[in-house]
N, C-alpha and C positions, 0 to 999 in steps of 0.2 A: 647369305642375304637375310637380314633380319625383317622381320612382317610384322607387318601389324594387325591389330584385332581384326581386324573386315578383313582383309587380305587372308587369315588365316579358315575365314569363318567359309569364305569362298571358295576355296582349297579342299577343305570338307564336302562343300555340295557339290564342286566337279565330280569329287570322289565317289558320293551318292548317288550322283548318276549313272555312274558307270558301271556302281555296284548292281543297279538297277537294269543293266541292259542299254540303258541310252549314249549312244556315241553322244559325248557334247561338243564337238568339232564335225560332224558329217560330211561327208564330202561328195553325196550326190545332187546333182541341179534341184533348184528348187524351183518350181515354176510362178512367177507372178505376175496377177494381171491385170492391179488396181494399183496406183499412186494415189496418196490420201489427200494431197491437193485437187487432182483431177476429178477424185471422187468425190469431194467436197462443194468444187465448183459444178460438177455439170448434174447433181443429183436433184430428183424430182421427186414427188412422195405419188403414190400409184395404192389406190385400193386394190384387197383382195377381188380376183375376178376380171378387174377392169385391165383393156388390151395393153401393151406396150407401148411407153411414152415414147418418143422420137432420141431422148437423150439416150446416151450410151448408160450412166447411173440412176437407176433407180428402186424405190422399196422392193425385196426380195431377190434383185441382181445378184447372183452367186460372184465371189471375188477371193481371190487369194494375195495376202500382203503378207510383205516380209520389214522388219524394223530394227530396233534398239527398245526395248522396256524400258520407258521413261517415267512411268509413275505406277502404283500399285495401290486401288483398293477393295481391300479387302471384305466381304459383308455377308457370311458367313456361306450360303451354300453357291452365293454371283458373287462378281468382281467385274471392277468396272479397271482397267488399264490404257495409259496411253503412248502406242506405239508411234515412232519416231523413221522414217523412210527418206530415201533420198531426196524429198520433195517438201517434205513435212512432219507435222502429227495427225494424228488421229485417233481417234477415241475406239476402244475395242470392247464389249459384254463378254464375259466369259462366265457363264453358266457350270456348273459339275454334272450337272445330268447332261449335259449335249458334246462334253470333251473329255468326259471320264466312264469307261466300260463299265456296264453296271457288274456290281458282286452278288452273286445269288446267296440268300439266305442264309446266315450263318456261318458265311465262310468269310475271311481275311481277304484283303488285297493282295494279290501276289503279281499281275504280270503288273508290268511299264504301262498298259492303257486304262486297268484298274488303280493303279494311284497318280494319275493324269495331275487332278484336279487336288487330290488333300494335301500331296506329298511332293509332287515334279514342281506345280503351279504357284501352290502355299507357299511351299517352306525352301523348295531348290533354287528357284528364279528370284536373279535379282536384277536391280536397276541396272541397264547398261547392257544385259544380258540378250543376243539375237535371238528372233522366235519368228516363227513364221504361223501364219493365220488363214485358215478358209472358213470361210461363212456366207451370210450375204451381208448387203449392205441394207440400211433401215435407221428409221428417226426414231429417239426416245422421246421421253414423254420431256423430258426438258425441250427437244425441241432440236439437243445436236445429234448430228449425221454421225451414223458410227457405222458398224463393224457386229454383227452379232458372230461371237465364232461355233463354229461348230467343230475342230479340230484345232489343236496346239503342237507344231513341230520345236524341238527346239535346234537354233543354226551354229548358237557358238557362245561361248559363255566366258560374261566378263568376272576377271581374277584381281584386278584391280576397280574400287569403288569410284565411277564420277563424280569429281565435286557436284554440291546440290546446288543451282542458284533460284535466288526464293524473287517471287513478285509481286509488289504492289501497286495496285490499280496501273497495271502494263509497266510497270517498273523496274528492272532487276535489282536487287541487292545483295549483298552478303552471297556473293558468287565469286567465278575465276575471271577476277577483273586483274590482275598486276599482269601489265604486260612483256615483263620478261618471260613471265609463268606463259600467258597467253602466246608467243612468238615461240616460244622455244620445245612449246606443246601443242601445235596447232592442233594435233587432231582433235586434244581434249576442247578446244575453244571453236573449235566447228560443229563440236557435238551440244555442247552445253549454253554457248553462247546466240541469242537469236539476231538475225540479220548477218553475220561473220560470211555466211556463204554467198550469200548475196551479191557481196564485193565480187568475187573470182567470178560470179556467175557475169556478171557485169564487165569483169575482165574478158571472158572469154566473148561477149558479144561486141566488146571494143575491137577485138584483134580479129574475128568471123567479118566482122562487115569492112573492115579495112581491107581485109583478102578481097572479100568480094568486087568493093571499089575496083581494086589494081586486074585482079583477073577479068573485070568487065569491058576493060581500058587498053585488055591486050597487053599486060606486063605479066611475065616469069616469075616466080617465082623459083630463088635458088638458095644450095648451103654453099658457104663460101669457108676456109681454113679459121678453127680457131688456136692452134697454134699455129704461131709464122716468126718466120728468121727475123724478123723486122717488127717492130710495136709503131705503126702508123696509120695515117687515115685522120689522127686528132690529135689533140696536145692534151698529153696525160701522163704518169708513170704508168707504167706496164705492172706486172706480175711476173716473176722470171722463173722458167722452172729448167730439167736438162734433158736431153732426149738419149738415153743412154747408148744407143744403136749409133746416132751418127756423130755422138761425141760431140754432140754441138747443144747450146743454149738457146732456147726459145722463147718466144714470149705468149703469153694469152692476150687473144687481140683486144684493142682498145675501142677499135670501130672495125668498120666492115668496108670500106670507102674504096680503098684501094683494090680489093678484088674486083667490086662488082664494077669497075670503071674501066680493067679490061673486059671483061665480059661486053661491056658496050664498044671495047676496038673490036673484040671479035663479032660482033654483027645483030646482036641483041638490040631489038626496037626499048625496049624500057625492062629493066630487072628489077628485084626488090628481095630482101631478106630479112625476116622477121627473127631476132635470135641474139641471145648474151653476148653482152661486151662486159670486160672486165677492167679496173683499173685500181693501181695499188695506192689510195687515199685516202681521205676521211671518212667516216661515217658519221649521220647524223641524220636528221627528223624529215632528210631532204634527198641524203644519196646514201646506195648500197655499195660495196666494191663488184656484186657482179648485178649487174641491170639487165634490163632489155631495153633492145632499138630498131626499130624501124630503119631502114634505108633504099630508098626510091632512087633512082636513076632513070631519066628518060633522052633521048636521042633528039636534035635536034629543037629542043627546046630551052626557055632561061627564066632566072628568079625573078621574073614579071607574070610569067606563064605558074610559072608554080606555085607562088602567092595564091593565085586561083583558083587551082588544083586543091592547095591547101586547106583554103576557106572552106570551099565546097564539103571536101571530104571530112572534113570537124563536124560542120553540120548535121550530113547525115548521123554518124557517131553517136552526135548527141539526142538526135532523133532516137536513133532506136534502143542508146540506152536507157532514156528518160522520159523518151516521147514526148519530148520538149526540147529547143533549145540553149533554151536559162536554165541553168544548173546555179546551186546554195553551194558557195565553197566558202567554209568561215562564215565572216560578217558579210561578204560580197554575193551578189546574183551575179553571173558570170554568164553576159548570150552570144553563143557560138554560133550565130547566124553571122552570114556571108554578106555581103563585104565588110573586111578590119581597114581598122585605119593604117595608112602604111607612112612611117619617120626613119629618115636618118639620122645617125647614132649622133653625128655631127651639131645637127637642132637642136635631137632630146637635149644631149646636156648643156646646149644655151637656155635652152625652156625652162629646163630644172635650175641650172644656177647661174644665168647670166654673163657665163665666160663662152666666148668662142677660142677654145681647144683648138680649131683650126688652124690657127693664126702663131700661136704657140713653138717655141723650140723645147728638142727635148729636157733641156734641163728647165723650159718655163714649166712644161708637163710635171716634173718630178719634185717642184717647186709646191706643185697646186694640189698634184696628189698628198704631201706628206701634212700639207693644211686640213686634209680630208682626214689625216688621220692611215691613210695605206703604209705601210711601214714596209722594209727593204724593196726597197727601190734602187737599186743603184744596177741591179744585174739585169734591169725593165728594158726593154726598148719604148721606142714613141707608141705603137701600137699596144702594147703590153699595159702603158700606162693608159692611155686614152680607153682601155678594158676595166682598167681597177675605178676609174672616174668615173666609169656611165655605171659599173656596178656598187657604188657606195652612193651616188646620187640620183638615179635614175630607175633599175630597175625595178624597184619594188612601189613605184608610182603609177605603173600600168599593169590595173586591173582587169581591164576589159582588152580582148585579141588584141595585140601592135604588134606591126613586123617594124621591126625595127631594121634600117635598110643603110648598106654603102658606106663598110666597115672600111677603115683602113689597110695598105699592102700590108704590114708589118702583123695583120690577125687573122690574117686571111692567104696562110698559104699554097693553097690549091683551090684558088677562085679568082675568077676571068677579069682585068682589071675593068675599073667600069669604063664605057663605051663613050662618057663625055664629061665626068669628073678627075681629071688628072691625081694621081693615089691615092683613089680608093676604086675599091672592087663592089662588085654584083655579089653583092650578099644579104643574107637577110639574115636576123632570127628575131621568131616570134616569143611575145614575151604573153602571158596570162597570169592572174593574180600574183603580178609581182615576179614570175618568173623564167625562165627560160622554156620554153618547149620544142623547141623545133632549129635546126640551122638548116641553113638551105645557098646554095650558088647554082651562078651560071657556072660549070665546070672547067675551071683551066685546062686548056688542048693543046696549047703550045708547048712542046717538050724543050726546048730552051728555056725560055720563060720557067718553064716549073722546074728546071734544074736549078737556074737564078735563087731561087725561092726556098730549097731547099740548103741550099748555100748559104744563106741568110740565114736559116732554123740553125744551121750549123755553128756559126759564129755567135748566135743568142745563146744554145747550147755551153758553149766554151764559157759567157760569161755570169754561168753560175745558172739558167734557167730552166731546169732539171723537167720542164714539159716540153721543151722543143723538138720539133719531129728531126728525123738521121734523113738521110737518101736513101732512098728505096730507088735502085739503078734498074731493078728489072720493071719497075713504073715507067721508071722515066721510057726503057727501050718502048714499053708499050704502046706508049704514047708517039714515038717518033713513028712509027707504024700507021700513024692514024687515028685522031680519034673525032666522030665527028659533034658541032655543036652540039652541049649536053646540057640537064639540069639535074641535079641533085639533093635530095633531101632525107635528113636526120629526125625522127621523132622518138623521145622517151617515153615509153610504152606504160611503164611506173609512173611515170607523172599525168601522161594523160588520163590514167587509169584514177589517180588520188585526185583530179580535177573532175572528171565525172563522174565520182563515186563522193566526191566532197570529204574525204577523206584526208585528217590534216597530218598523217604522216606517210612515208616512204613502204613502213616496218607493215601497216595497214593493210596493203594491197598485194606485198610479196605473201606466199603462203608458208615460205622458209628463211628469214630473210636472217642474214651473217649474225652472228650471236657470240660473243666472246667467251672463251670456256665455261663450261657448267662448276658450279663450285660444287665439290666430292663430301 
């Protein structure tokens, strides 16, 4: 492996150290009991003498922090550095006389605590490098909150150099901005990039308060098979791997849909599984091949009830990630305040272009689609086309919440036909800037009818439509068993996450997201 100059220079100082007595890898706990955020926000300045302020931070508070060395300077017998923590930065003093053993008279530096400060601090430590810090805390004469230390551990020592990203007037430039480099190295663009954590921090409060919604509501949470004999639940290709024990082919699931729908014949009030679906597609600014989904099932309820459900539960979401519910996605303010407006699919695309699709035979359908421009058409059913139409005219026209409602049979294979519209069914999905976020039905119960339907998938299958769902026979038996009125819903975890982090790609919010081989 060939090095380069820093790489080799760093190689040397490990060396040093170790020549020195100092493990640079340690492996005993290191105790810390300051976050540089917390101790920034809650600090008070407190005269000598005068009692204890009520805050947990203030001048002379003894603390121990641990970080990444982010900047170094140097100014001859102090140095002023800025340690970098899971929370933050913050500013550290490091003195020679308070972190380095004195040498008596005459004599050379010889242990590890006698060249602390000339030789460990100076010349060993570099940027990127773990160190751990006890002191107190206290304000400079500038005014910021730092860190005086009175000891320097060191935790682990970087061999490879961070890129440097430089700032003007809060600007970054001339940093690890290419975002192949950035996705394909996250850790380095968590370290060096600001706000990057944020997203995920933001992620995981999307996905805590969603739990909490469902578990407050008396919904299970469960894991359901990610490989299964069968790729259904959606219309997708699969991912096909082989399972060498039982000699058989499997698929990585597309959705989650089909387990958690026995689990409601087996006696489950409302289930939910939060967890990767995979599907063998495109990639782009919009989808991964492995996601994550949400999926809600509740017992005796319908996409009337769950619209509701729905709205509501955005809301808070956007509450507590934003503490607002207008979210900035692009050019659009985007308010996930409760109630959306609710259209069928039928309307929109009268509203958008003046044709009632309804009225329509499939070849008027495949007549109007190829005017739009959708191309192989011929392998489409009526429902398939009436999909490519509302999605070449319509979707990307509702920016603000629409559930779009009362799909047609032919797109809507395991959903309850509607209740007073003769072919079409209780479906919804909700669209936001433009896109899809959410599918949702009343749940088809009737085991005949969902055999029908599967039959259906079977013969679009044959002609040529390589997403159509197979039969899944041990559904069907589940369902003959019972299953009582249901509702169900789908959310993309990725997209809700790029919607309230206003983040305009997919790649953004994953922290490892698919990456085509590294060039060697």
């Amino acid at each position: 492996m060939e090095l380069s100059e820093q790489e080799q220079v760093r190689r040397q100082s490990l060396q040093a150290l170790r020549d020195l007595g100092i493990n640079p890898y340690p492996a005993a706990e290191y105790q810390v009991t300051g976050y540089s955020s917390d101790i920034k926000a809650a600090f008070v300045d407190r005269e000598e003498g005068a009692p204890e302020p009520d805050s947990e931070w203030y001048t002379g508070k003894p603390v121990s922090i641990a970080g990444r060395l982010m900047s170094k300077r140097i100014m001859g017998k102090a140095s002023f550095i800025e340690l970098q923590d899971s929370k933050g930065r913050i500013q550290v003093y490091v003195s020679r006389d308070d972190i380095q053993a004195p040498v008596p008279e005459g004599e050379q530096p010889t242990t590890p605590e006698q060249q602390m400060y000339n030789t460990v601090f100076k010349k060993l430590l570099d940027i990127g490098d773990f160190i751990g810090i006890e002191g107190f805390v206290f304000r400079t004469q500038m005014g910021e909150i730092s860190v005086h230390a009175k000891k320097l551990t060191v935790l682990a020592k970087s061999i490879r150099p961070l890129p440097i990203v430089k700032y003007k007037d809060g600007v970054a430039y001339d940093g690890f901005n290419d975002p192949e480099q950035r996705y394909r190295q996250r850790y380095v663009d968590l370290v060096v990039n600001d706000g990057i954590k944020d997203t995920f921090l933001k992620r995981a409060t999307i996905l805590r308060t969603m739990r909490q919604v469902f578990d407050e509501a008396g919904y299970t949470e469960v894991e359901t098979p990610i490989l299964q004999p069968i790729a259904g639940g959606a219309s997708a290709r699969p991912f096909i791997t082989h399972h060498n024990t039982l000699d058989v082919d499997m698929y990585l699931r597309i959705a989650t849909e089909l387990y958690l729908k026995r689990l409601i014949v087996g006696g489950f009030e409302g289930v939910y599984e939060i967890g990767r679906n995979f599907r063998n597609e495109g990639m782009d600014r919009s989808h991964n091949p492995e996601f994550t989904c949400m999926e809600l099932y509740v017992q005796y309820k319908d996409y009337n009830w769950m619209m509701s459900f729905t709205e509501q539960l955005l809301e808070k979401i956007a509450i507590a990630v934003n503490g607002t519910t207008k979210v900035q996605i692009g050019d659009h303010e985007v308010d996930f305040k409760a109630p959306y407006r609710r259209l069928p699919i039928l309307d929109a695309i009268k509203e958008q272009t003046g044709k009632d699709v309804a009225a329509m035979t499939e070849e008027e359908l495949r007549a109007f689609a190829k005017t739009l421009g959708v191309e192989d058409t011929e392998h489409m059913g009526k429902g398939k086309l009436i999909d490519e139409i509302f999605g070449e005219t319509c979707e990307g026209q509702f920016i603000q919440p629409t559930f779009i409602t009362d799909y047609p049979v032919e797109m809507s294979p395991l959903t309850k036909m509607h209740r007073s519209k003769p072919g079409l069914t209780e479906r919804f999905e909700l669209m936001v800037n433009g896109k899809e976020l959410a599918n949702a039905y009343s749940e088809l119960n009737d085991p005949i009818d969902q055999y029908e339907r599967f039959v259906e998938q079977m013969k679009l299958a044959a002609k040529g439509d390589d997403e159509a769902m197979v039969i899944d026979h041990d559904f069907v038996r589940a369902l003959e068993y019972g299953m009582p009125p249901t509702s169900g819903i789908g959310i993309g975890i990725d997209r809700l996450t790029m919607f309230m982090t206003g983040q305009p790609t997919i790649q953004e919010v994953l922290l490892f997201p698919t990456m085509k081989p590294e060039a060697k």
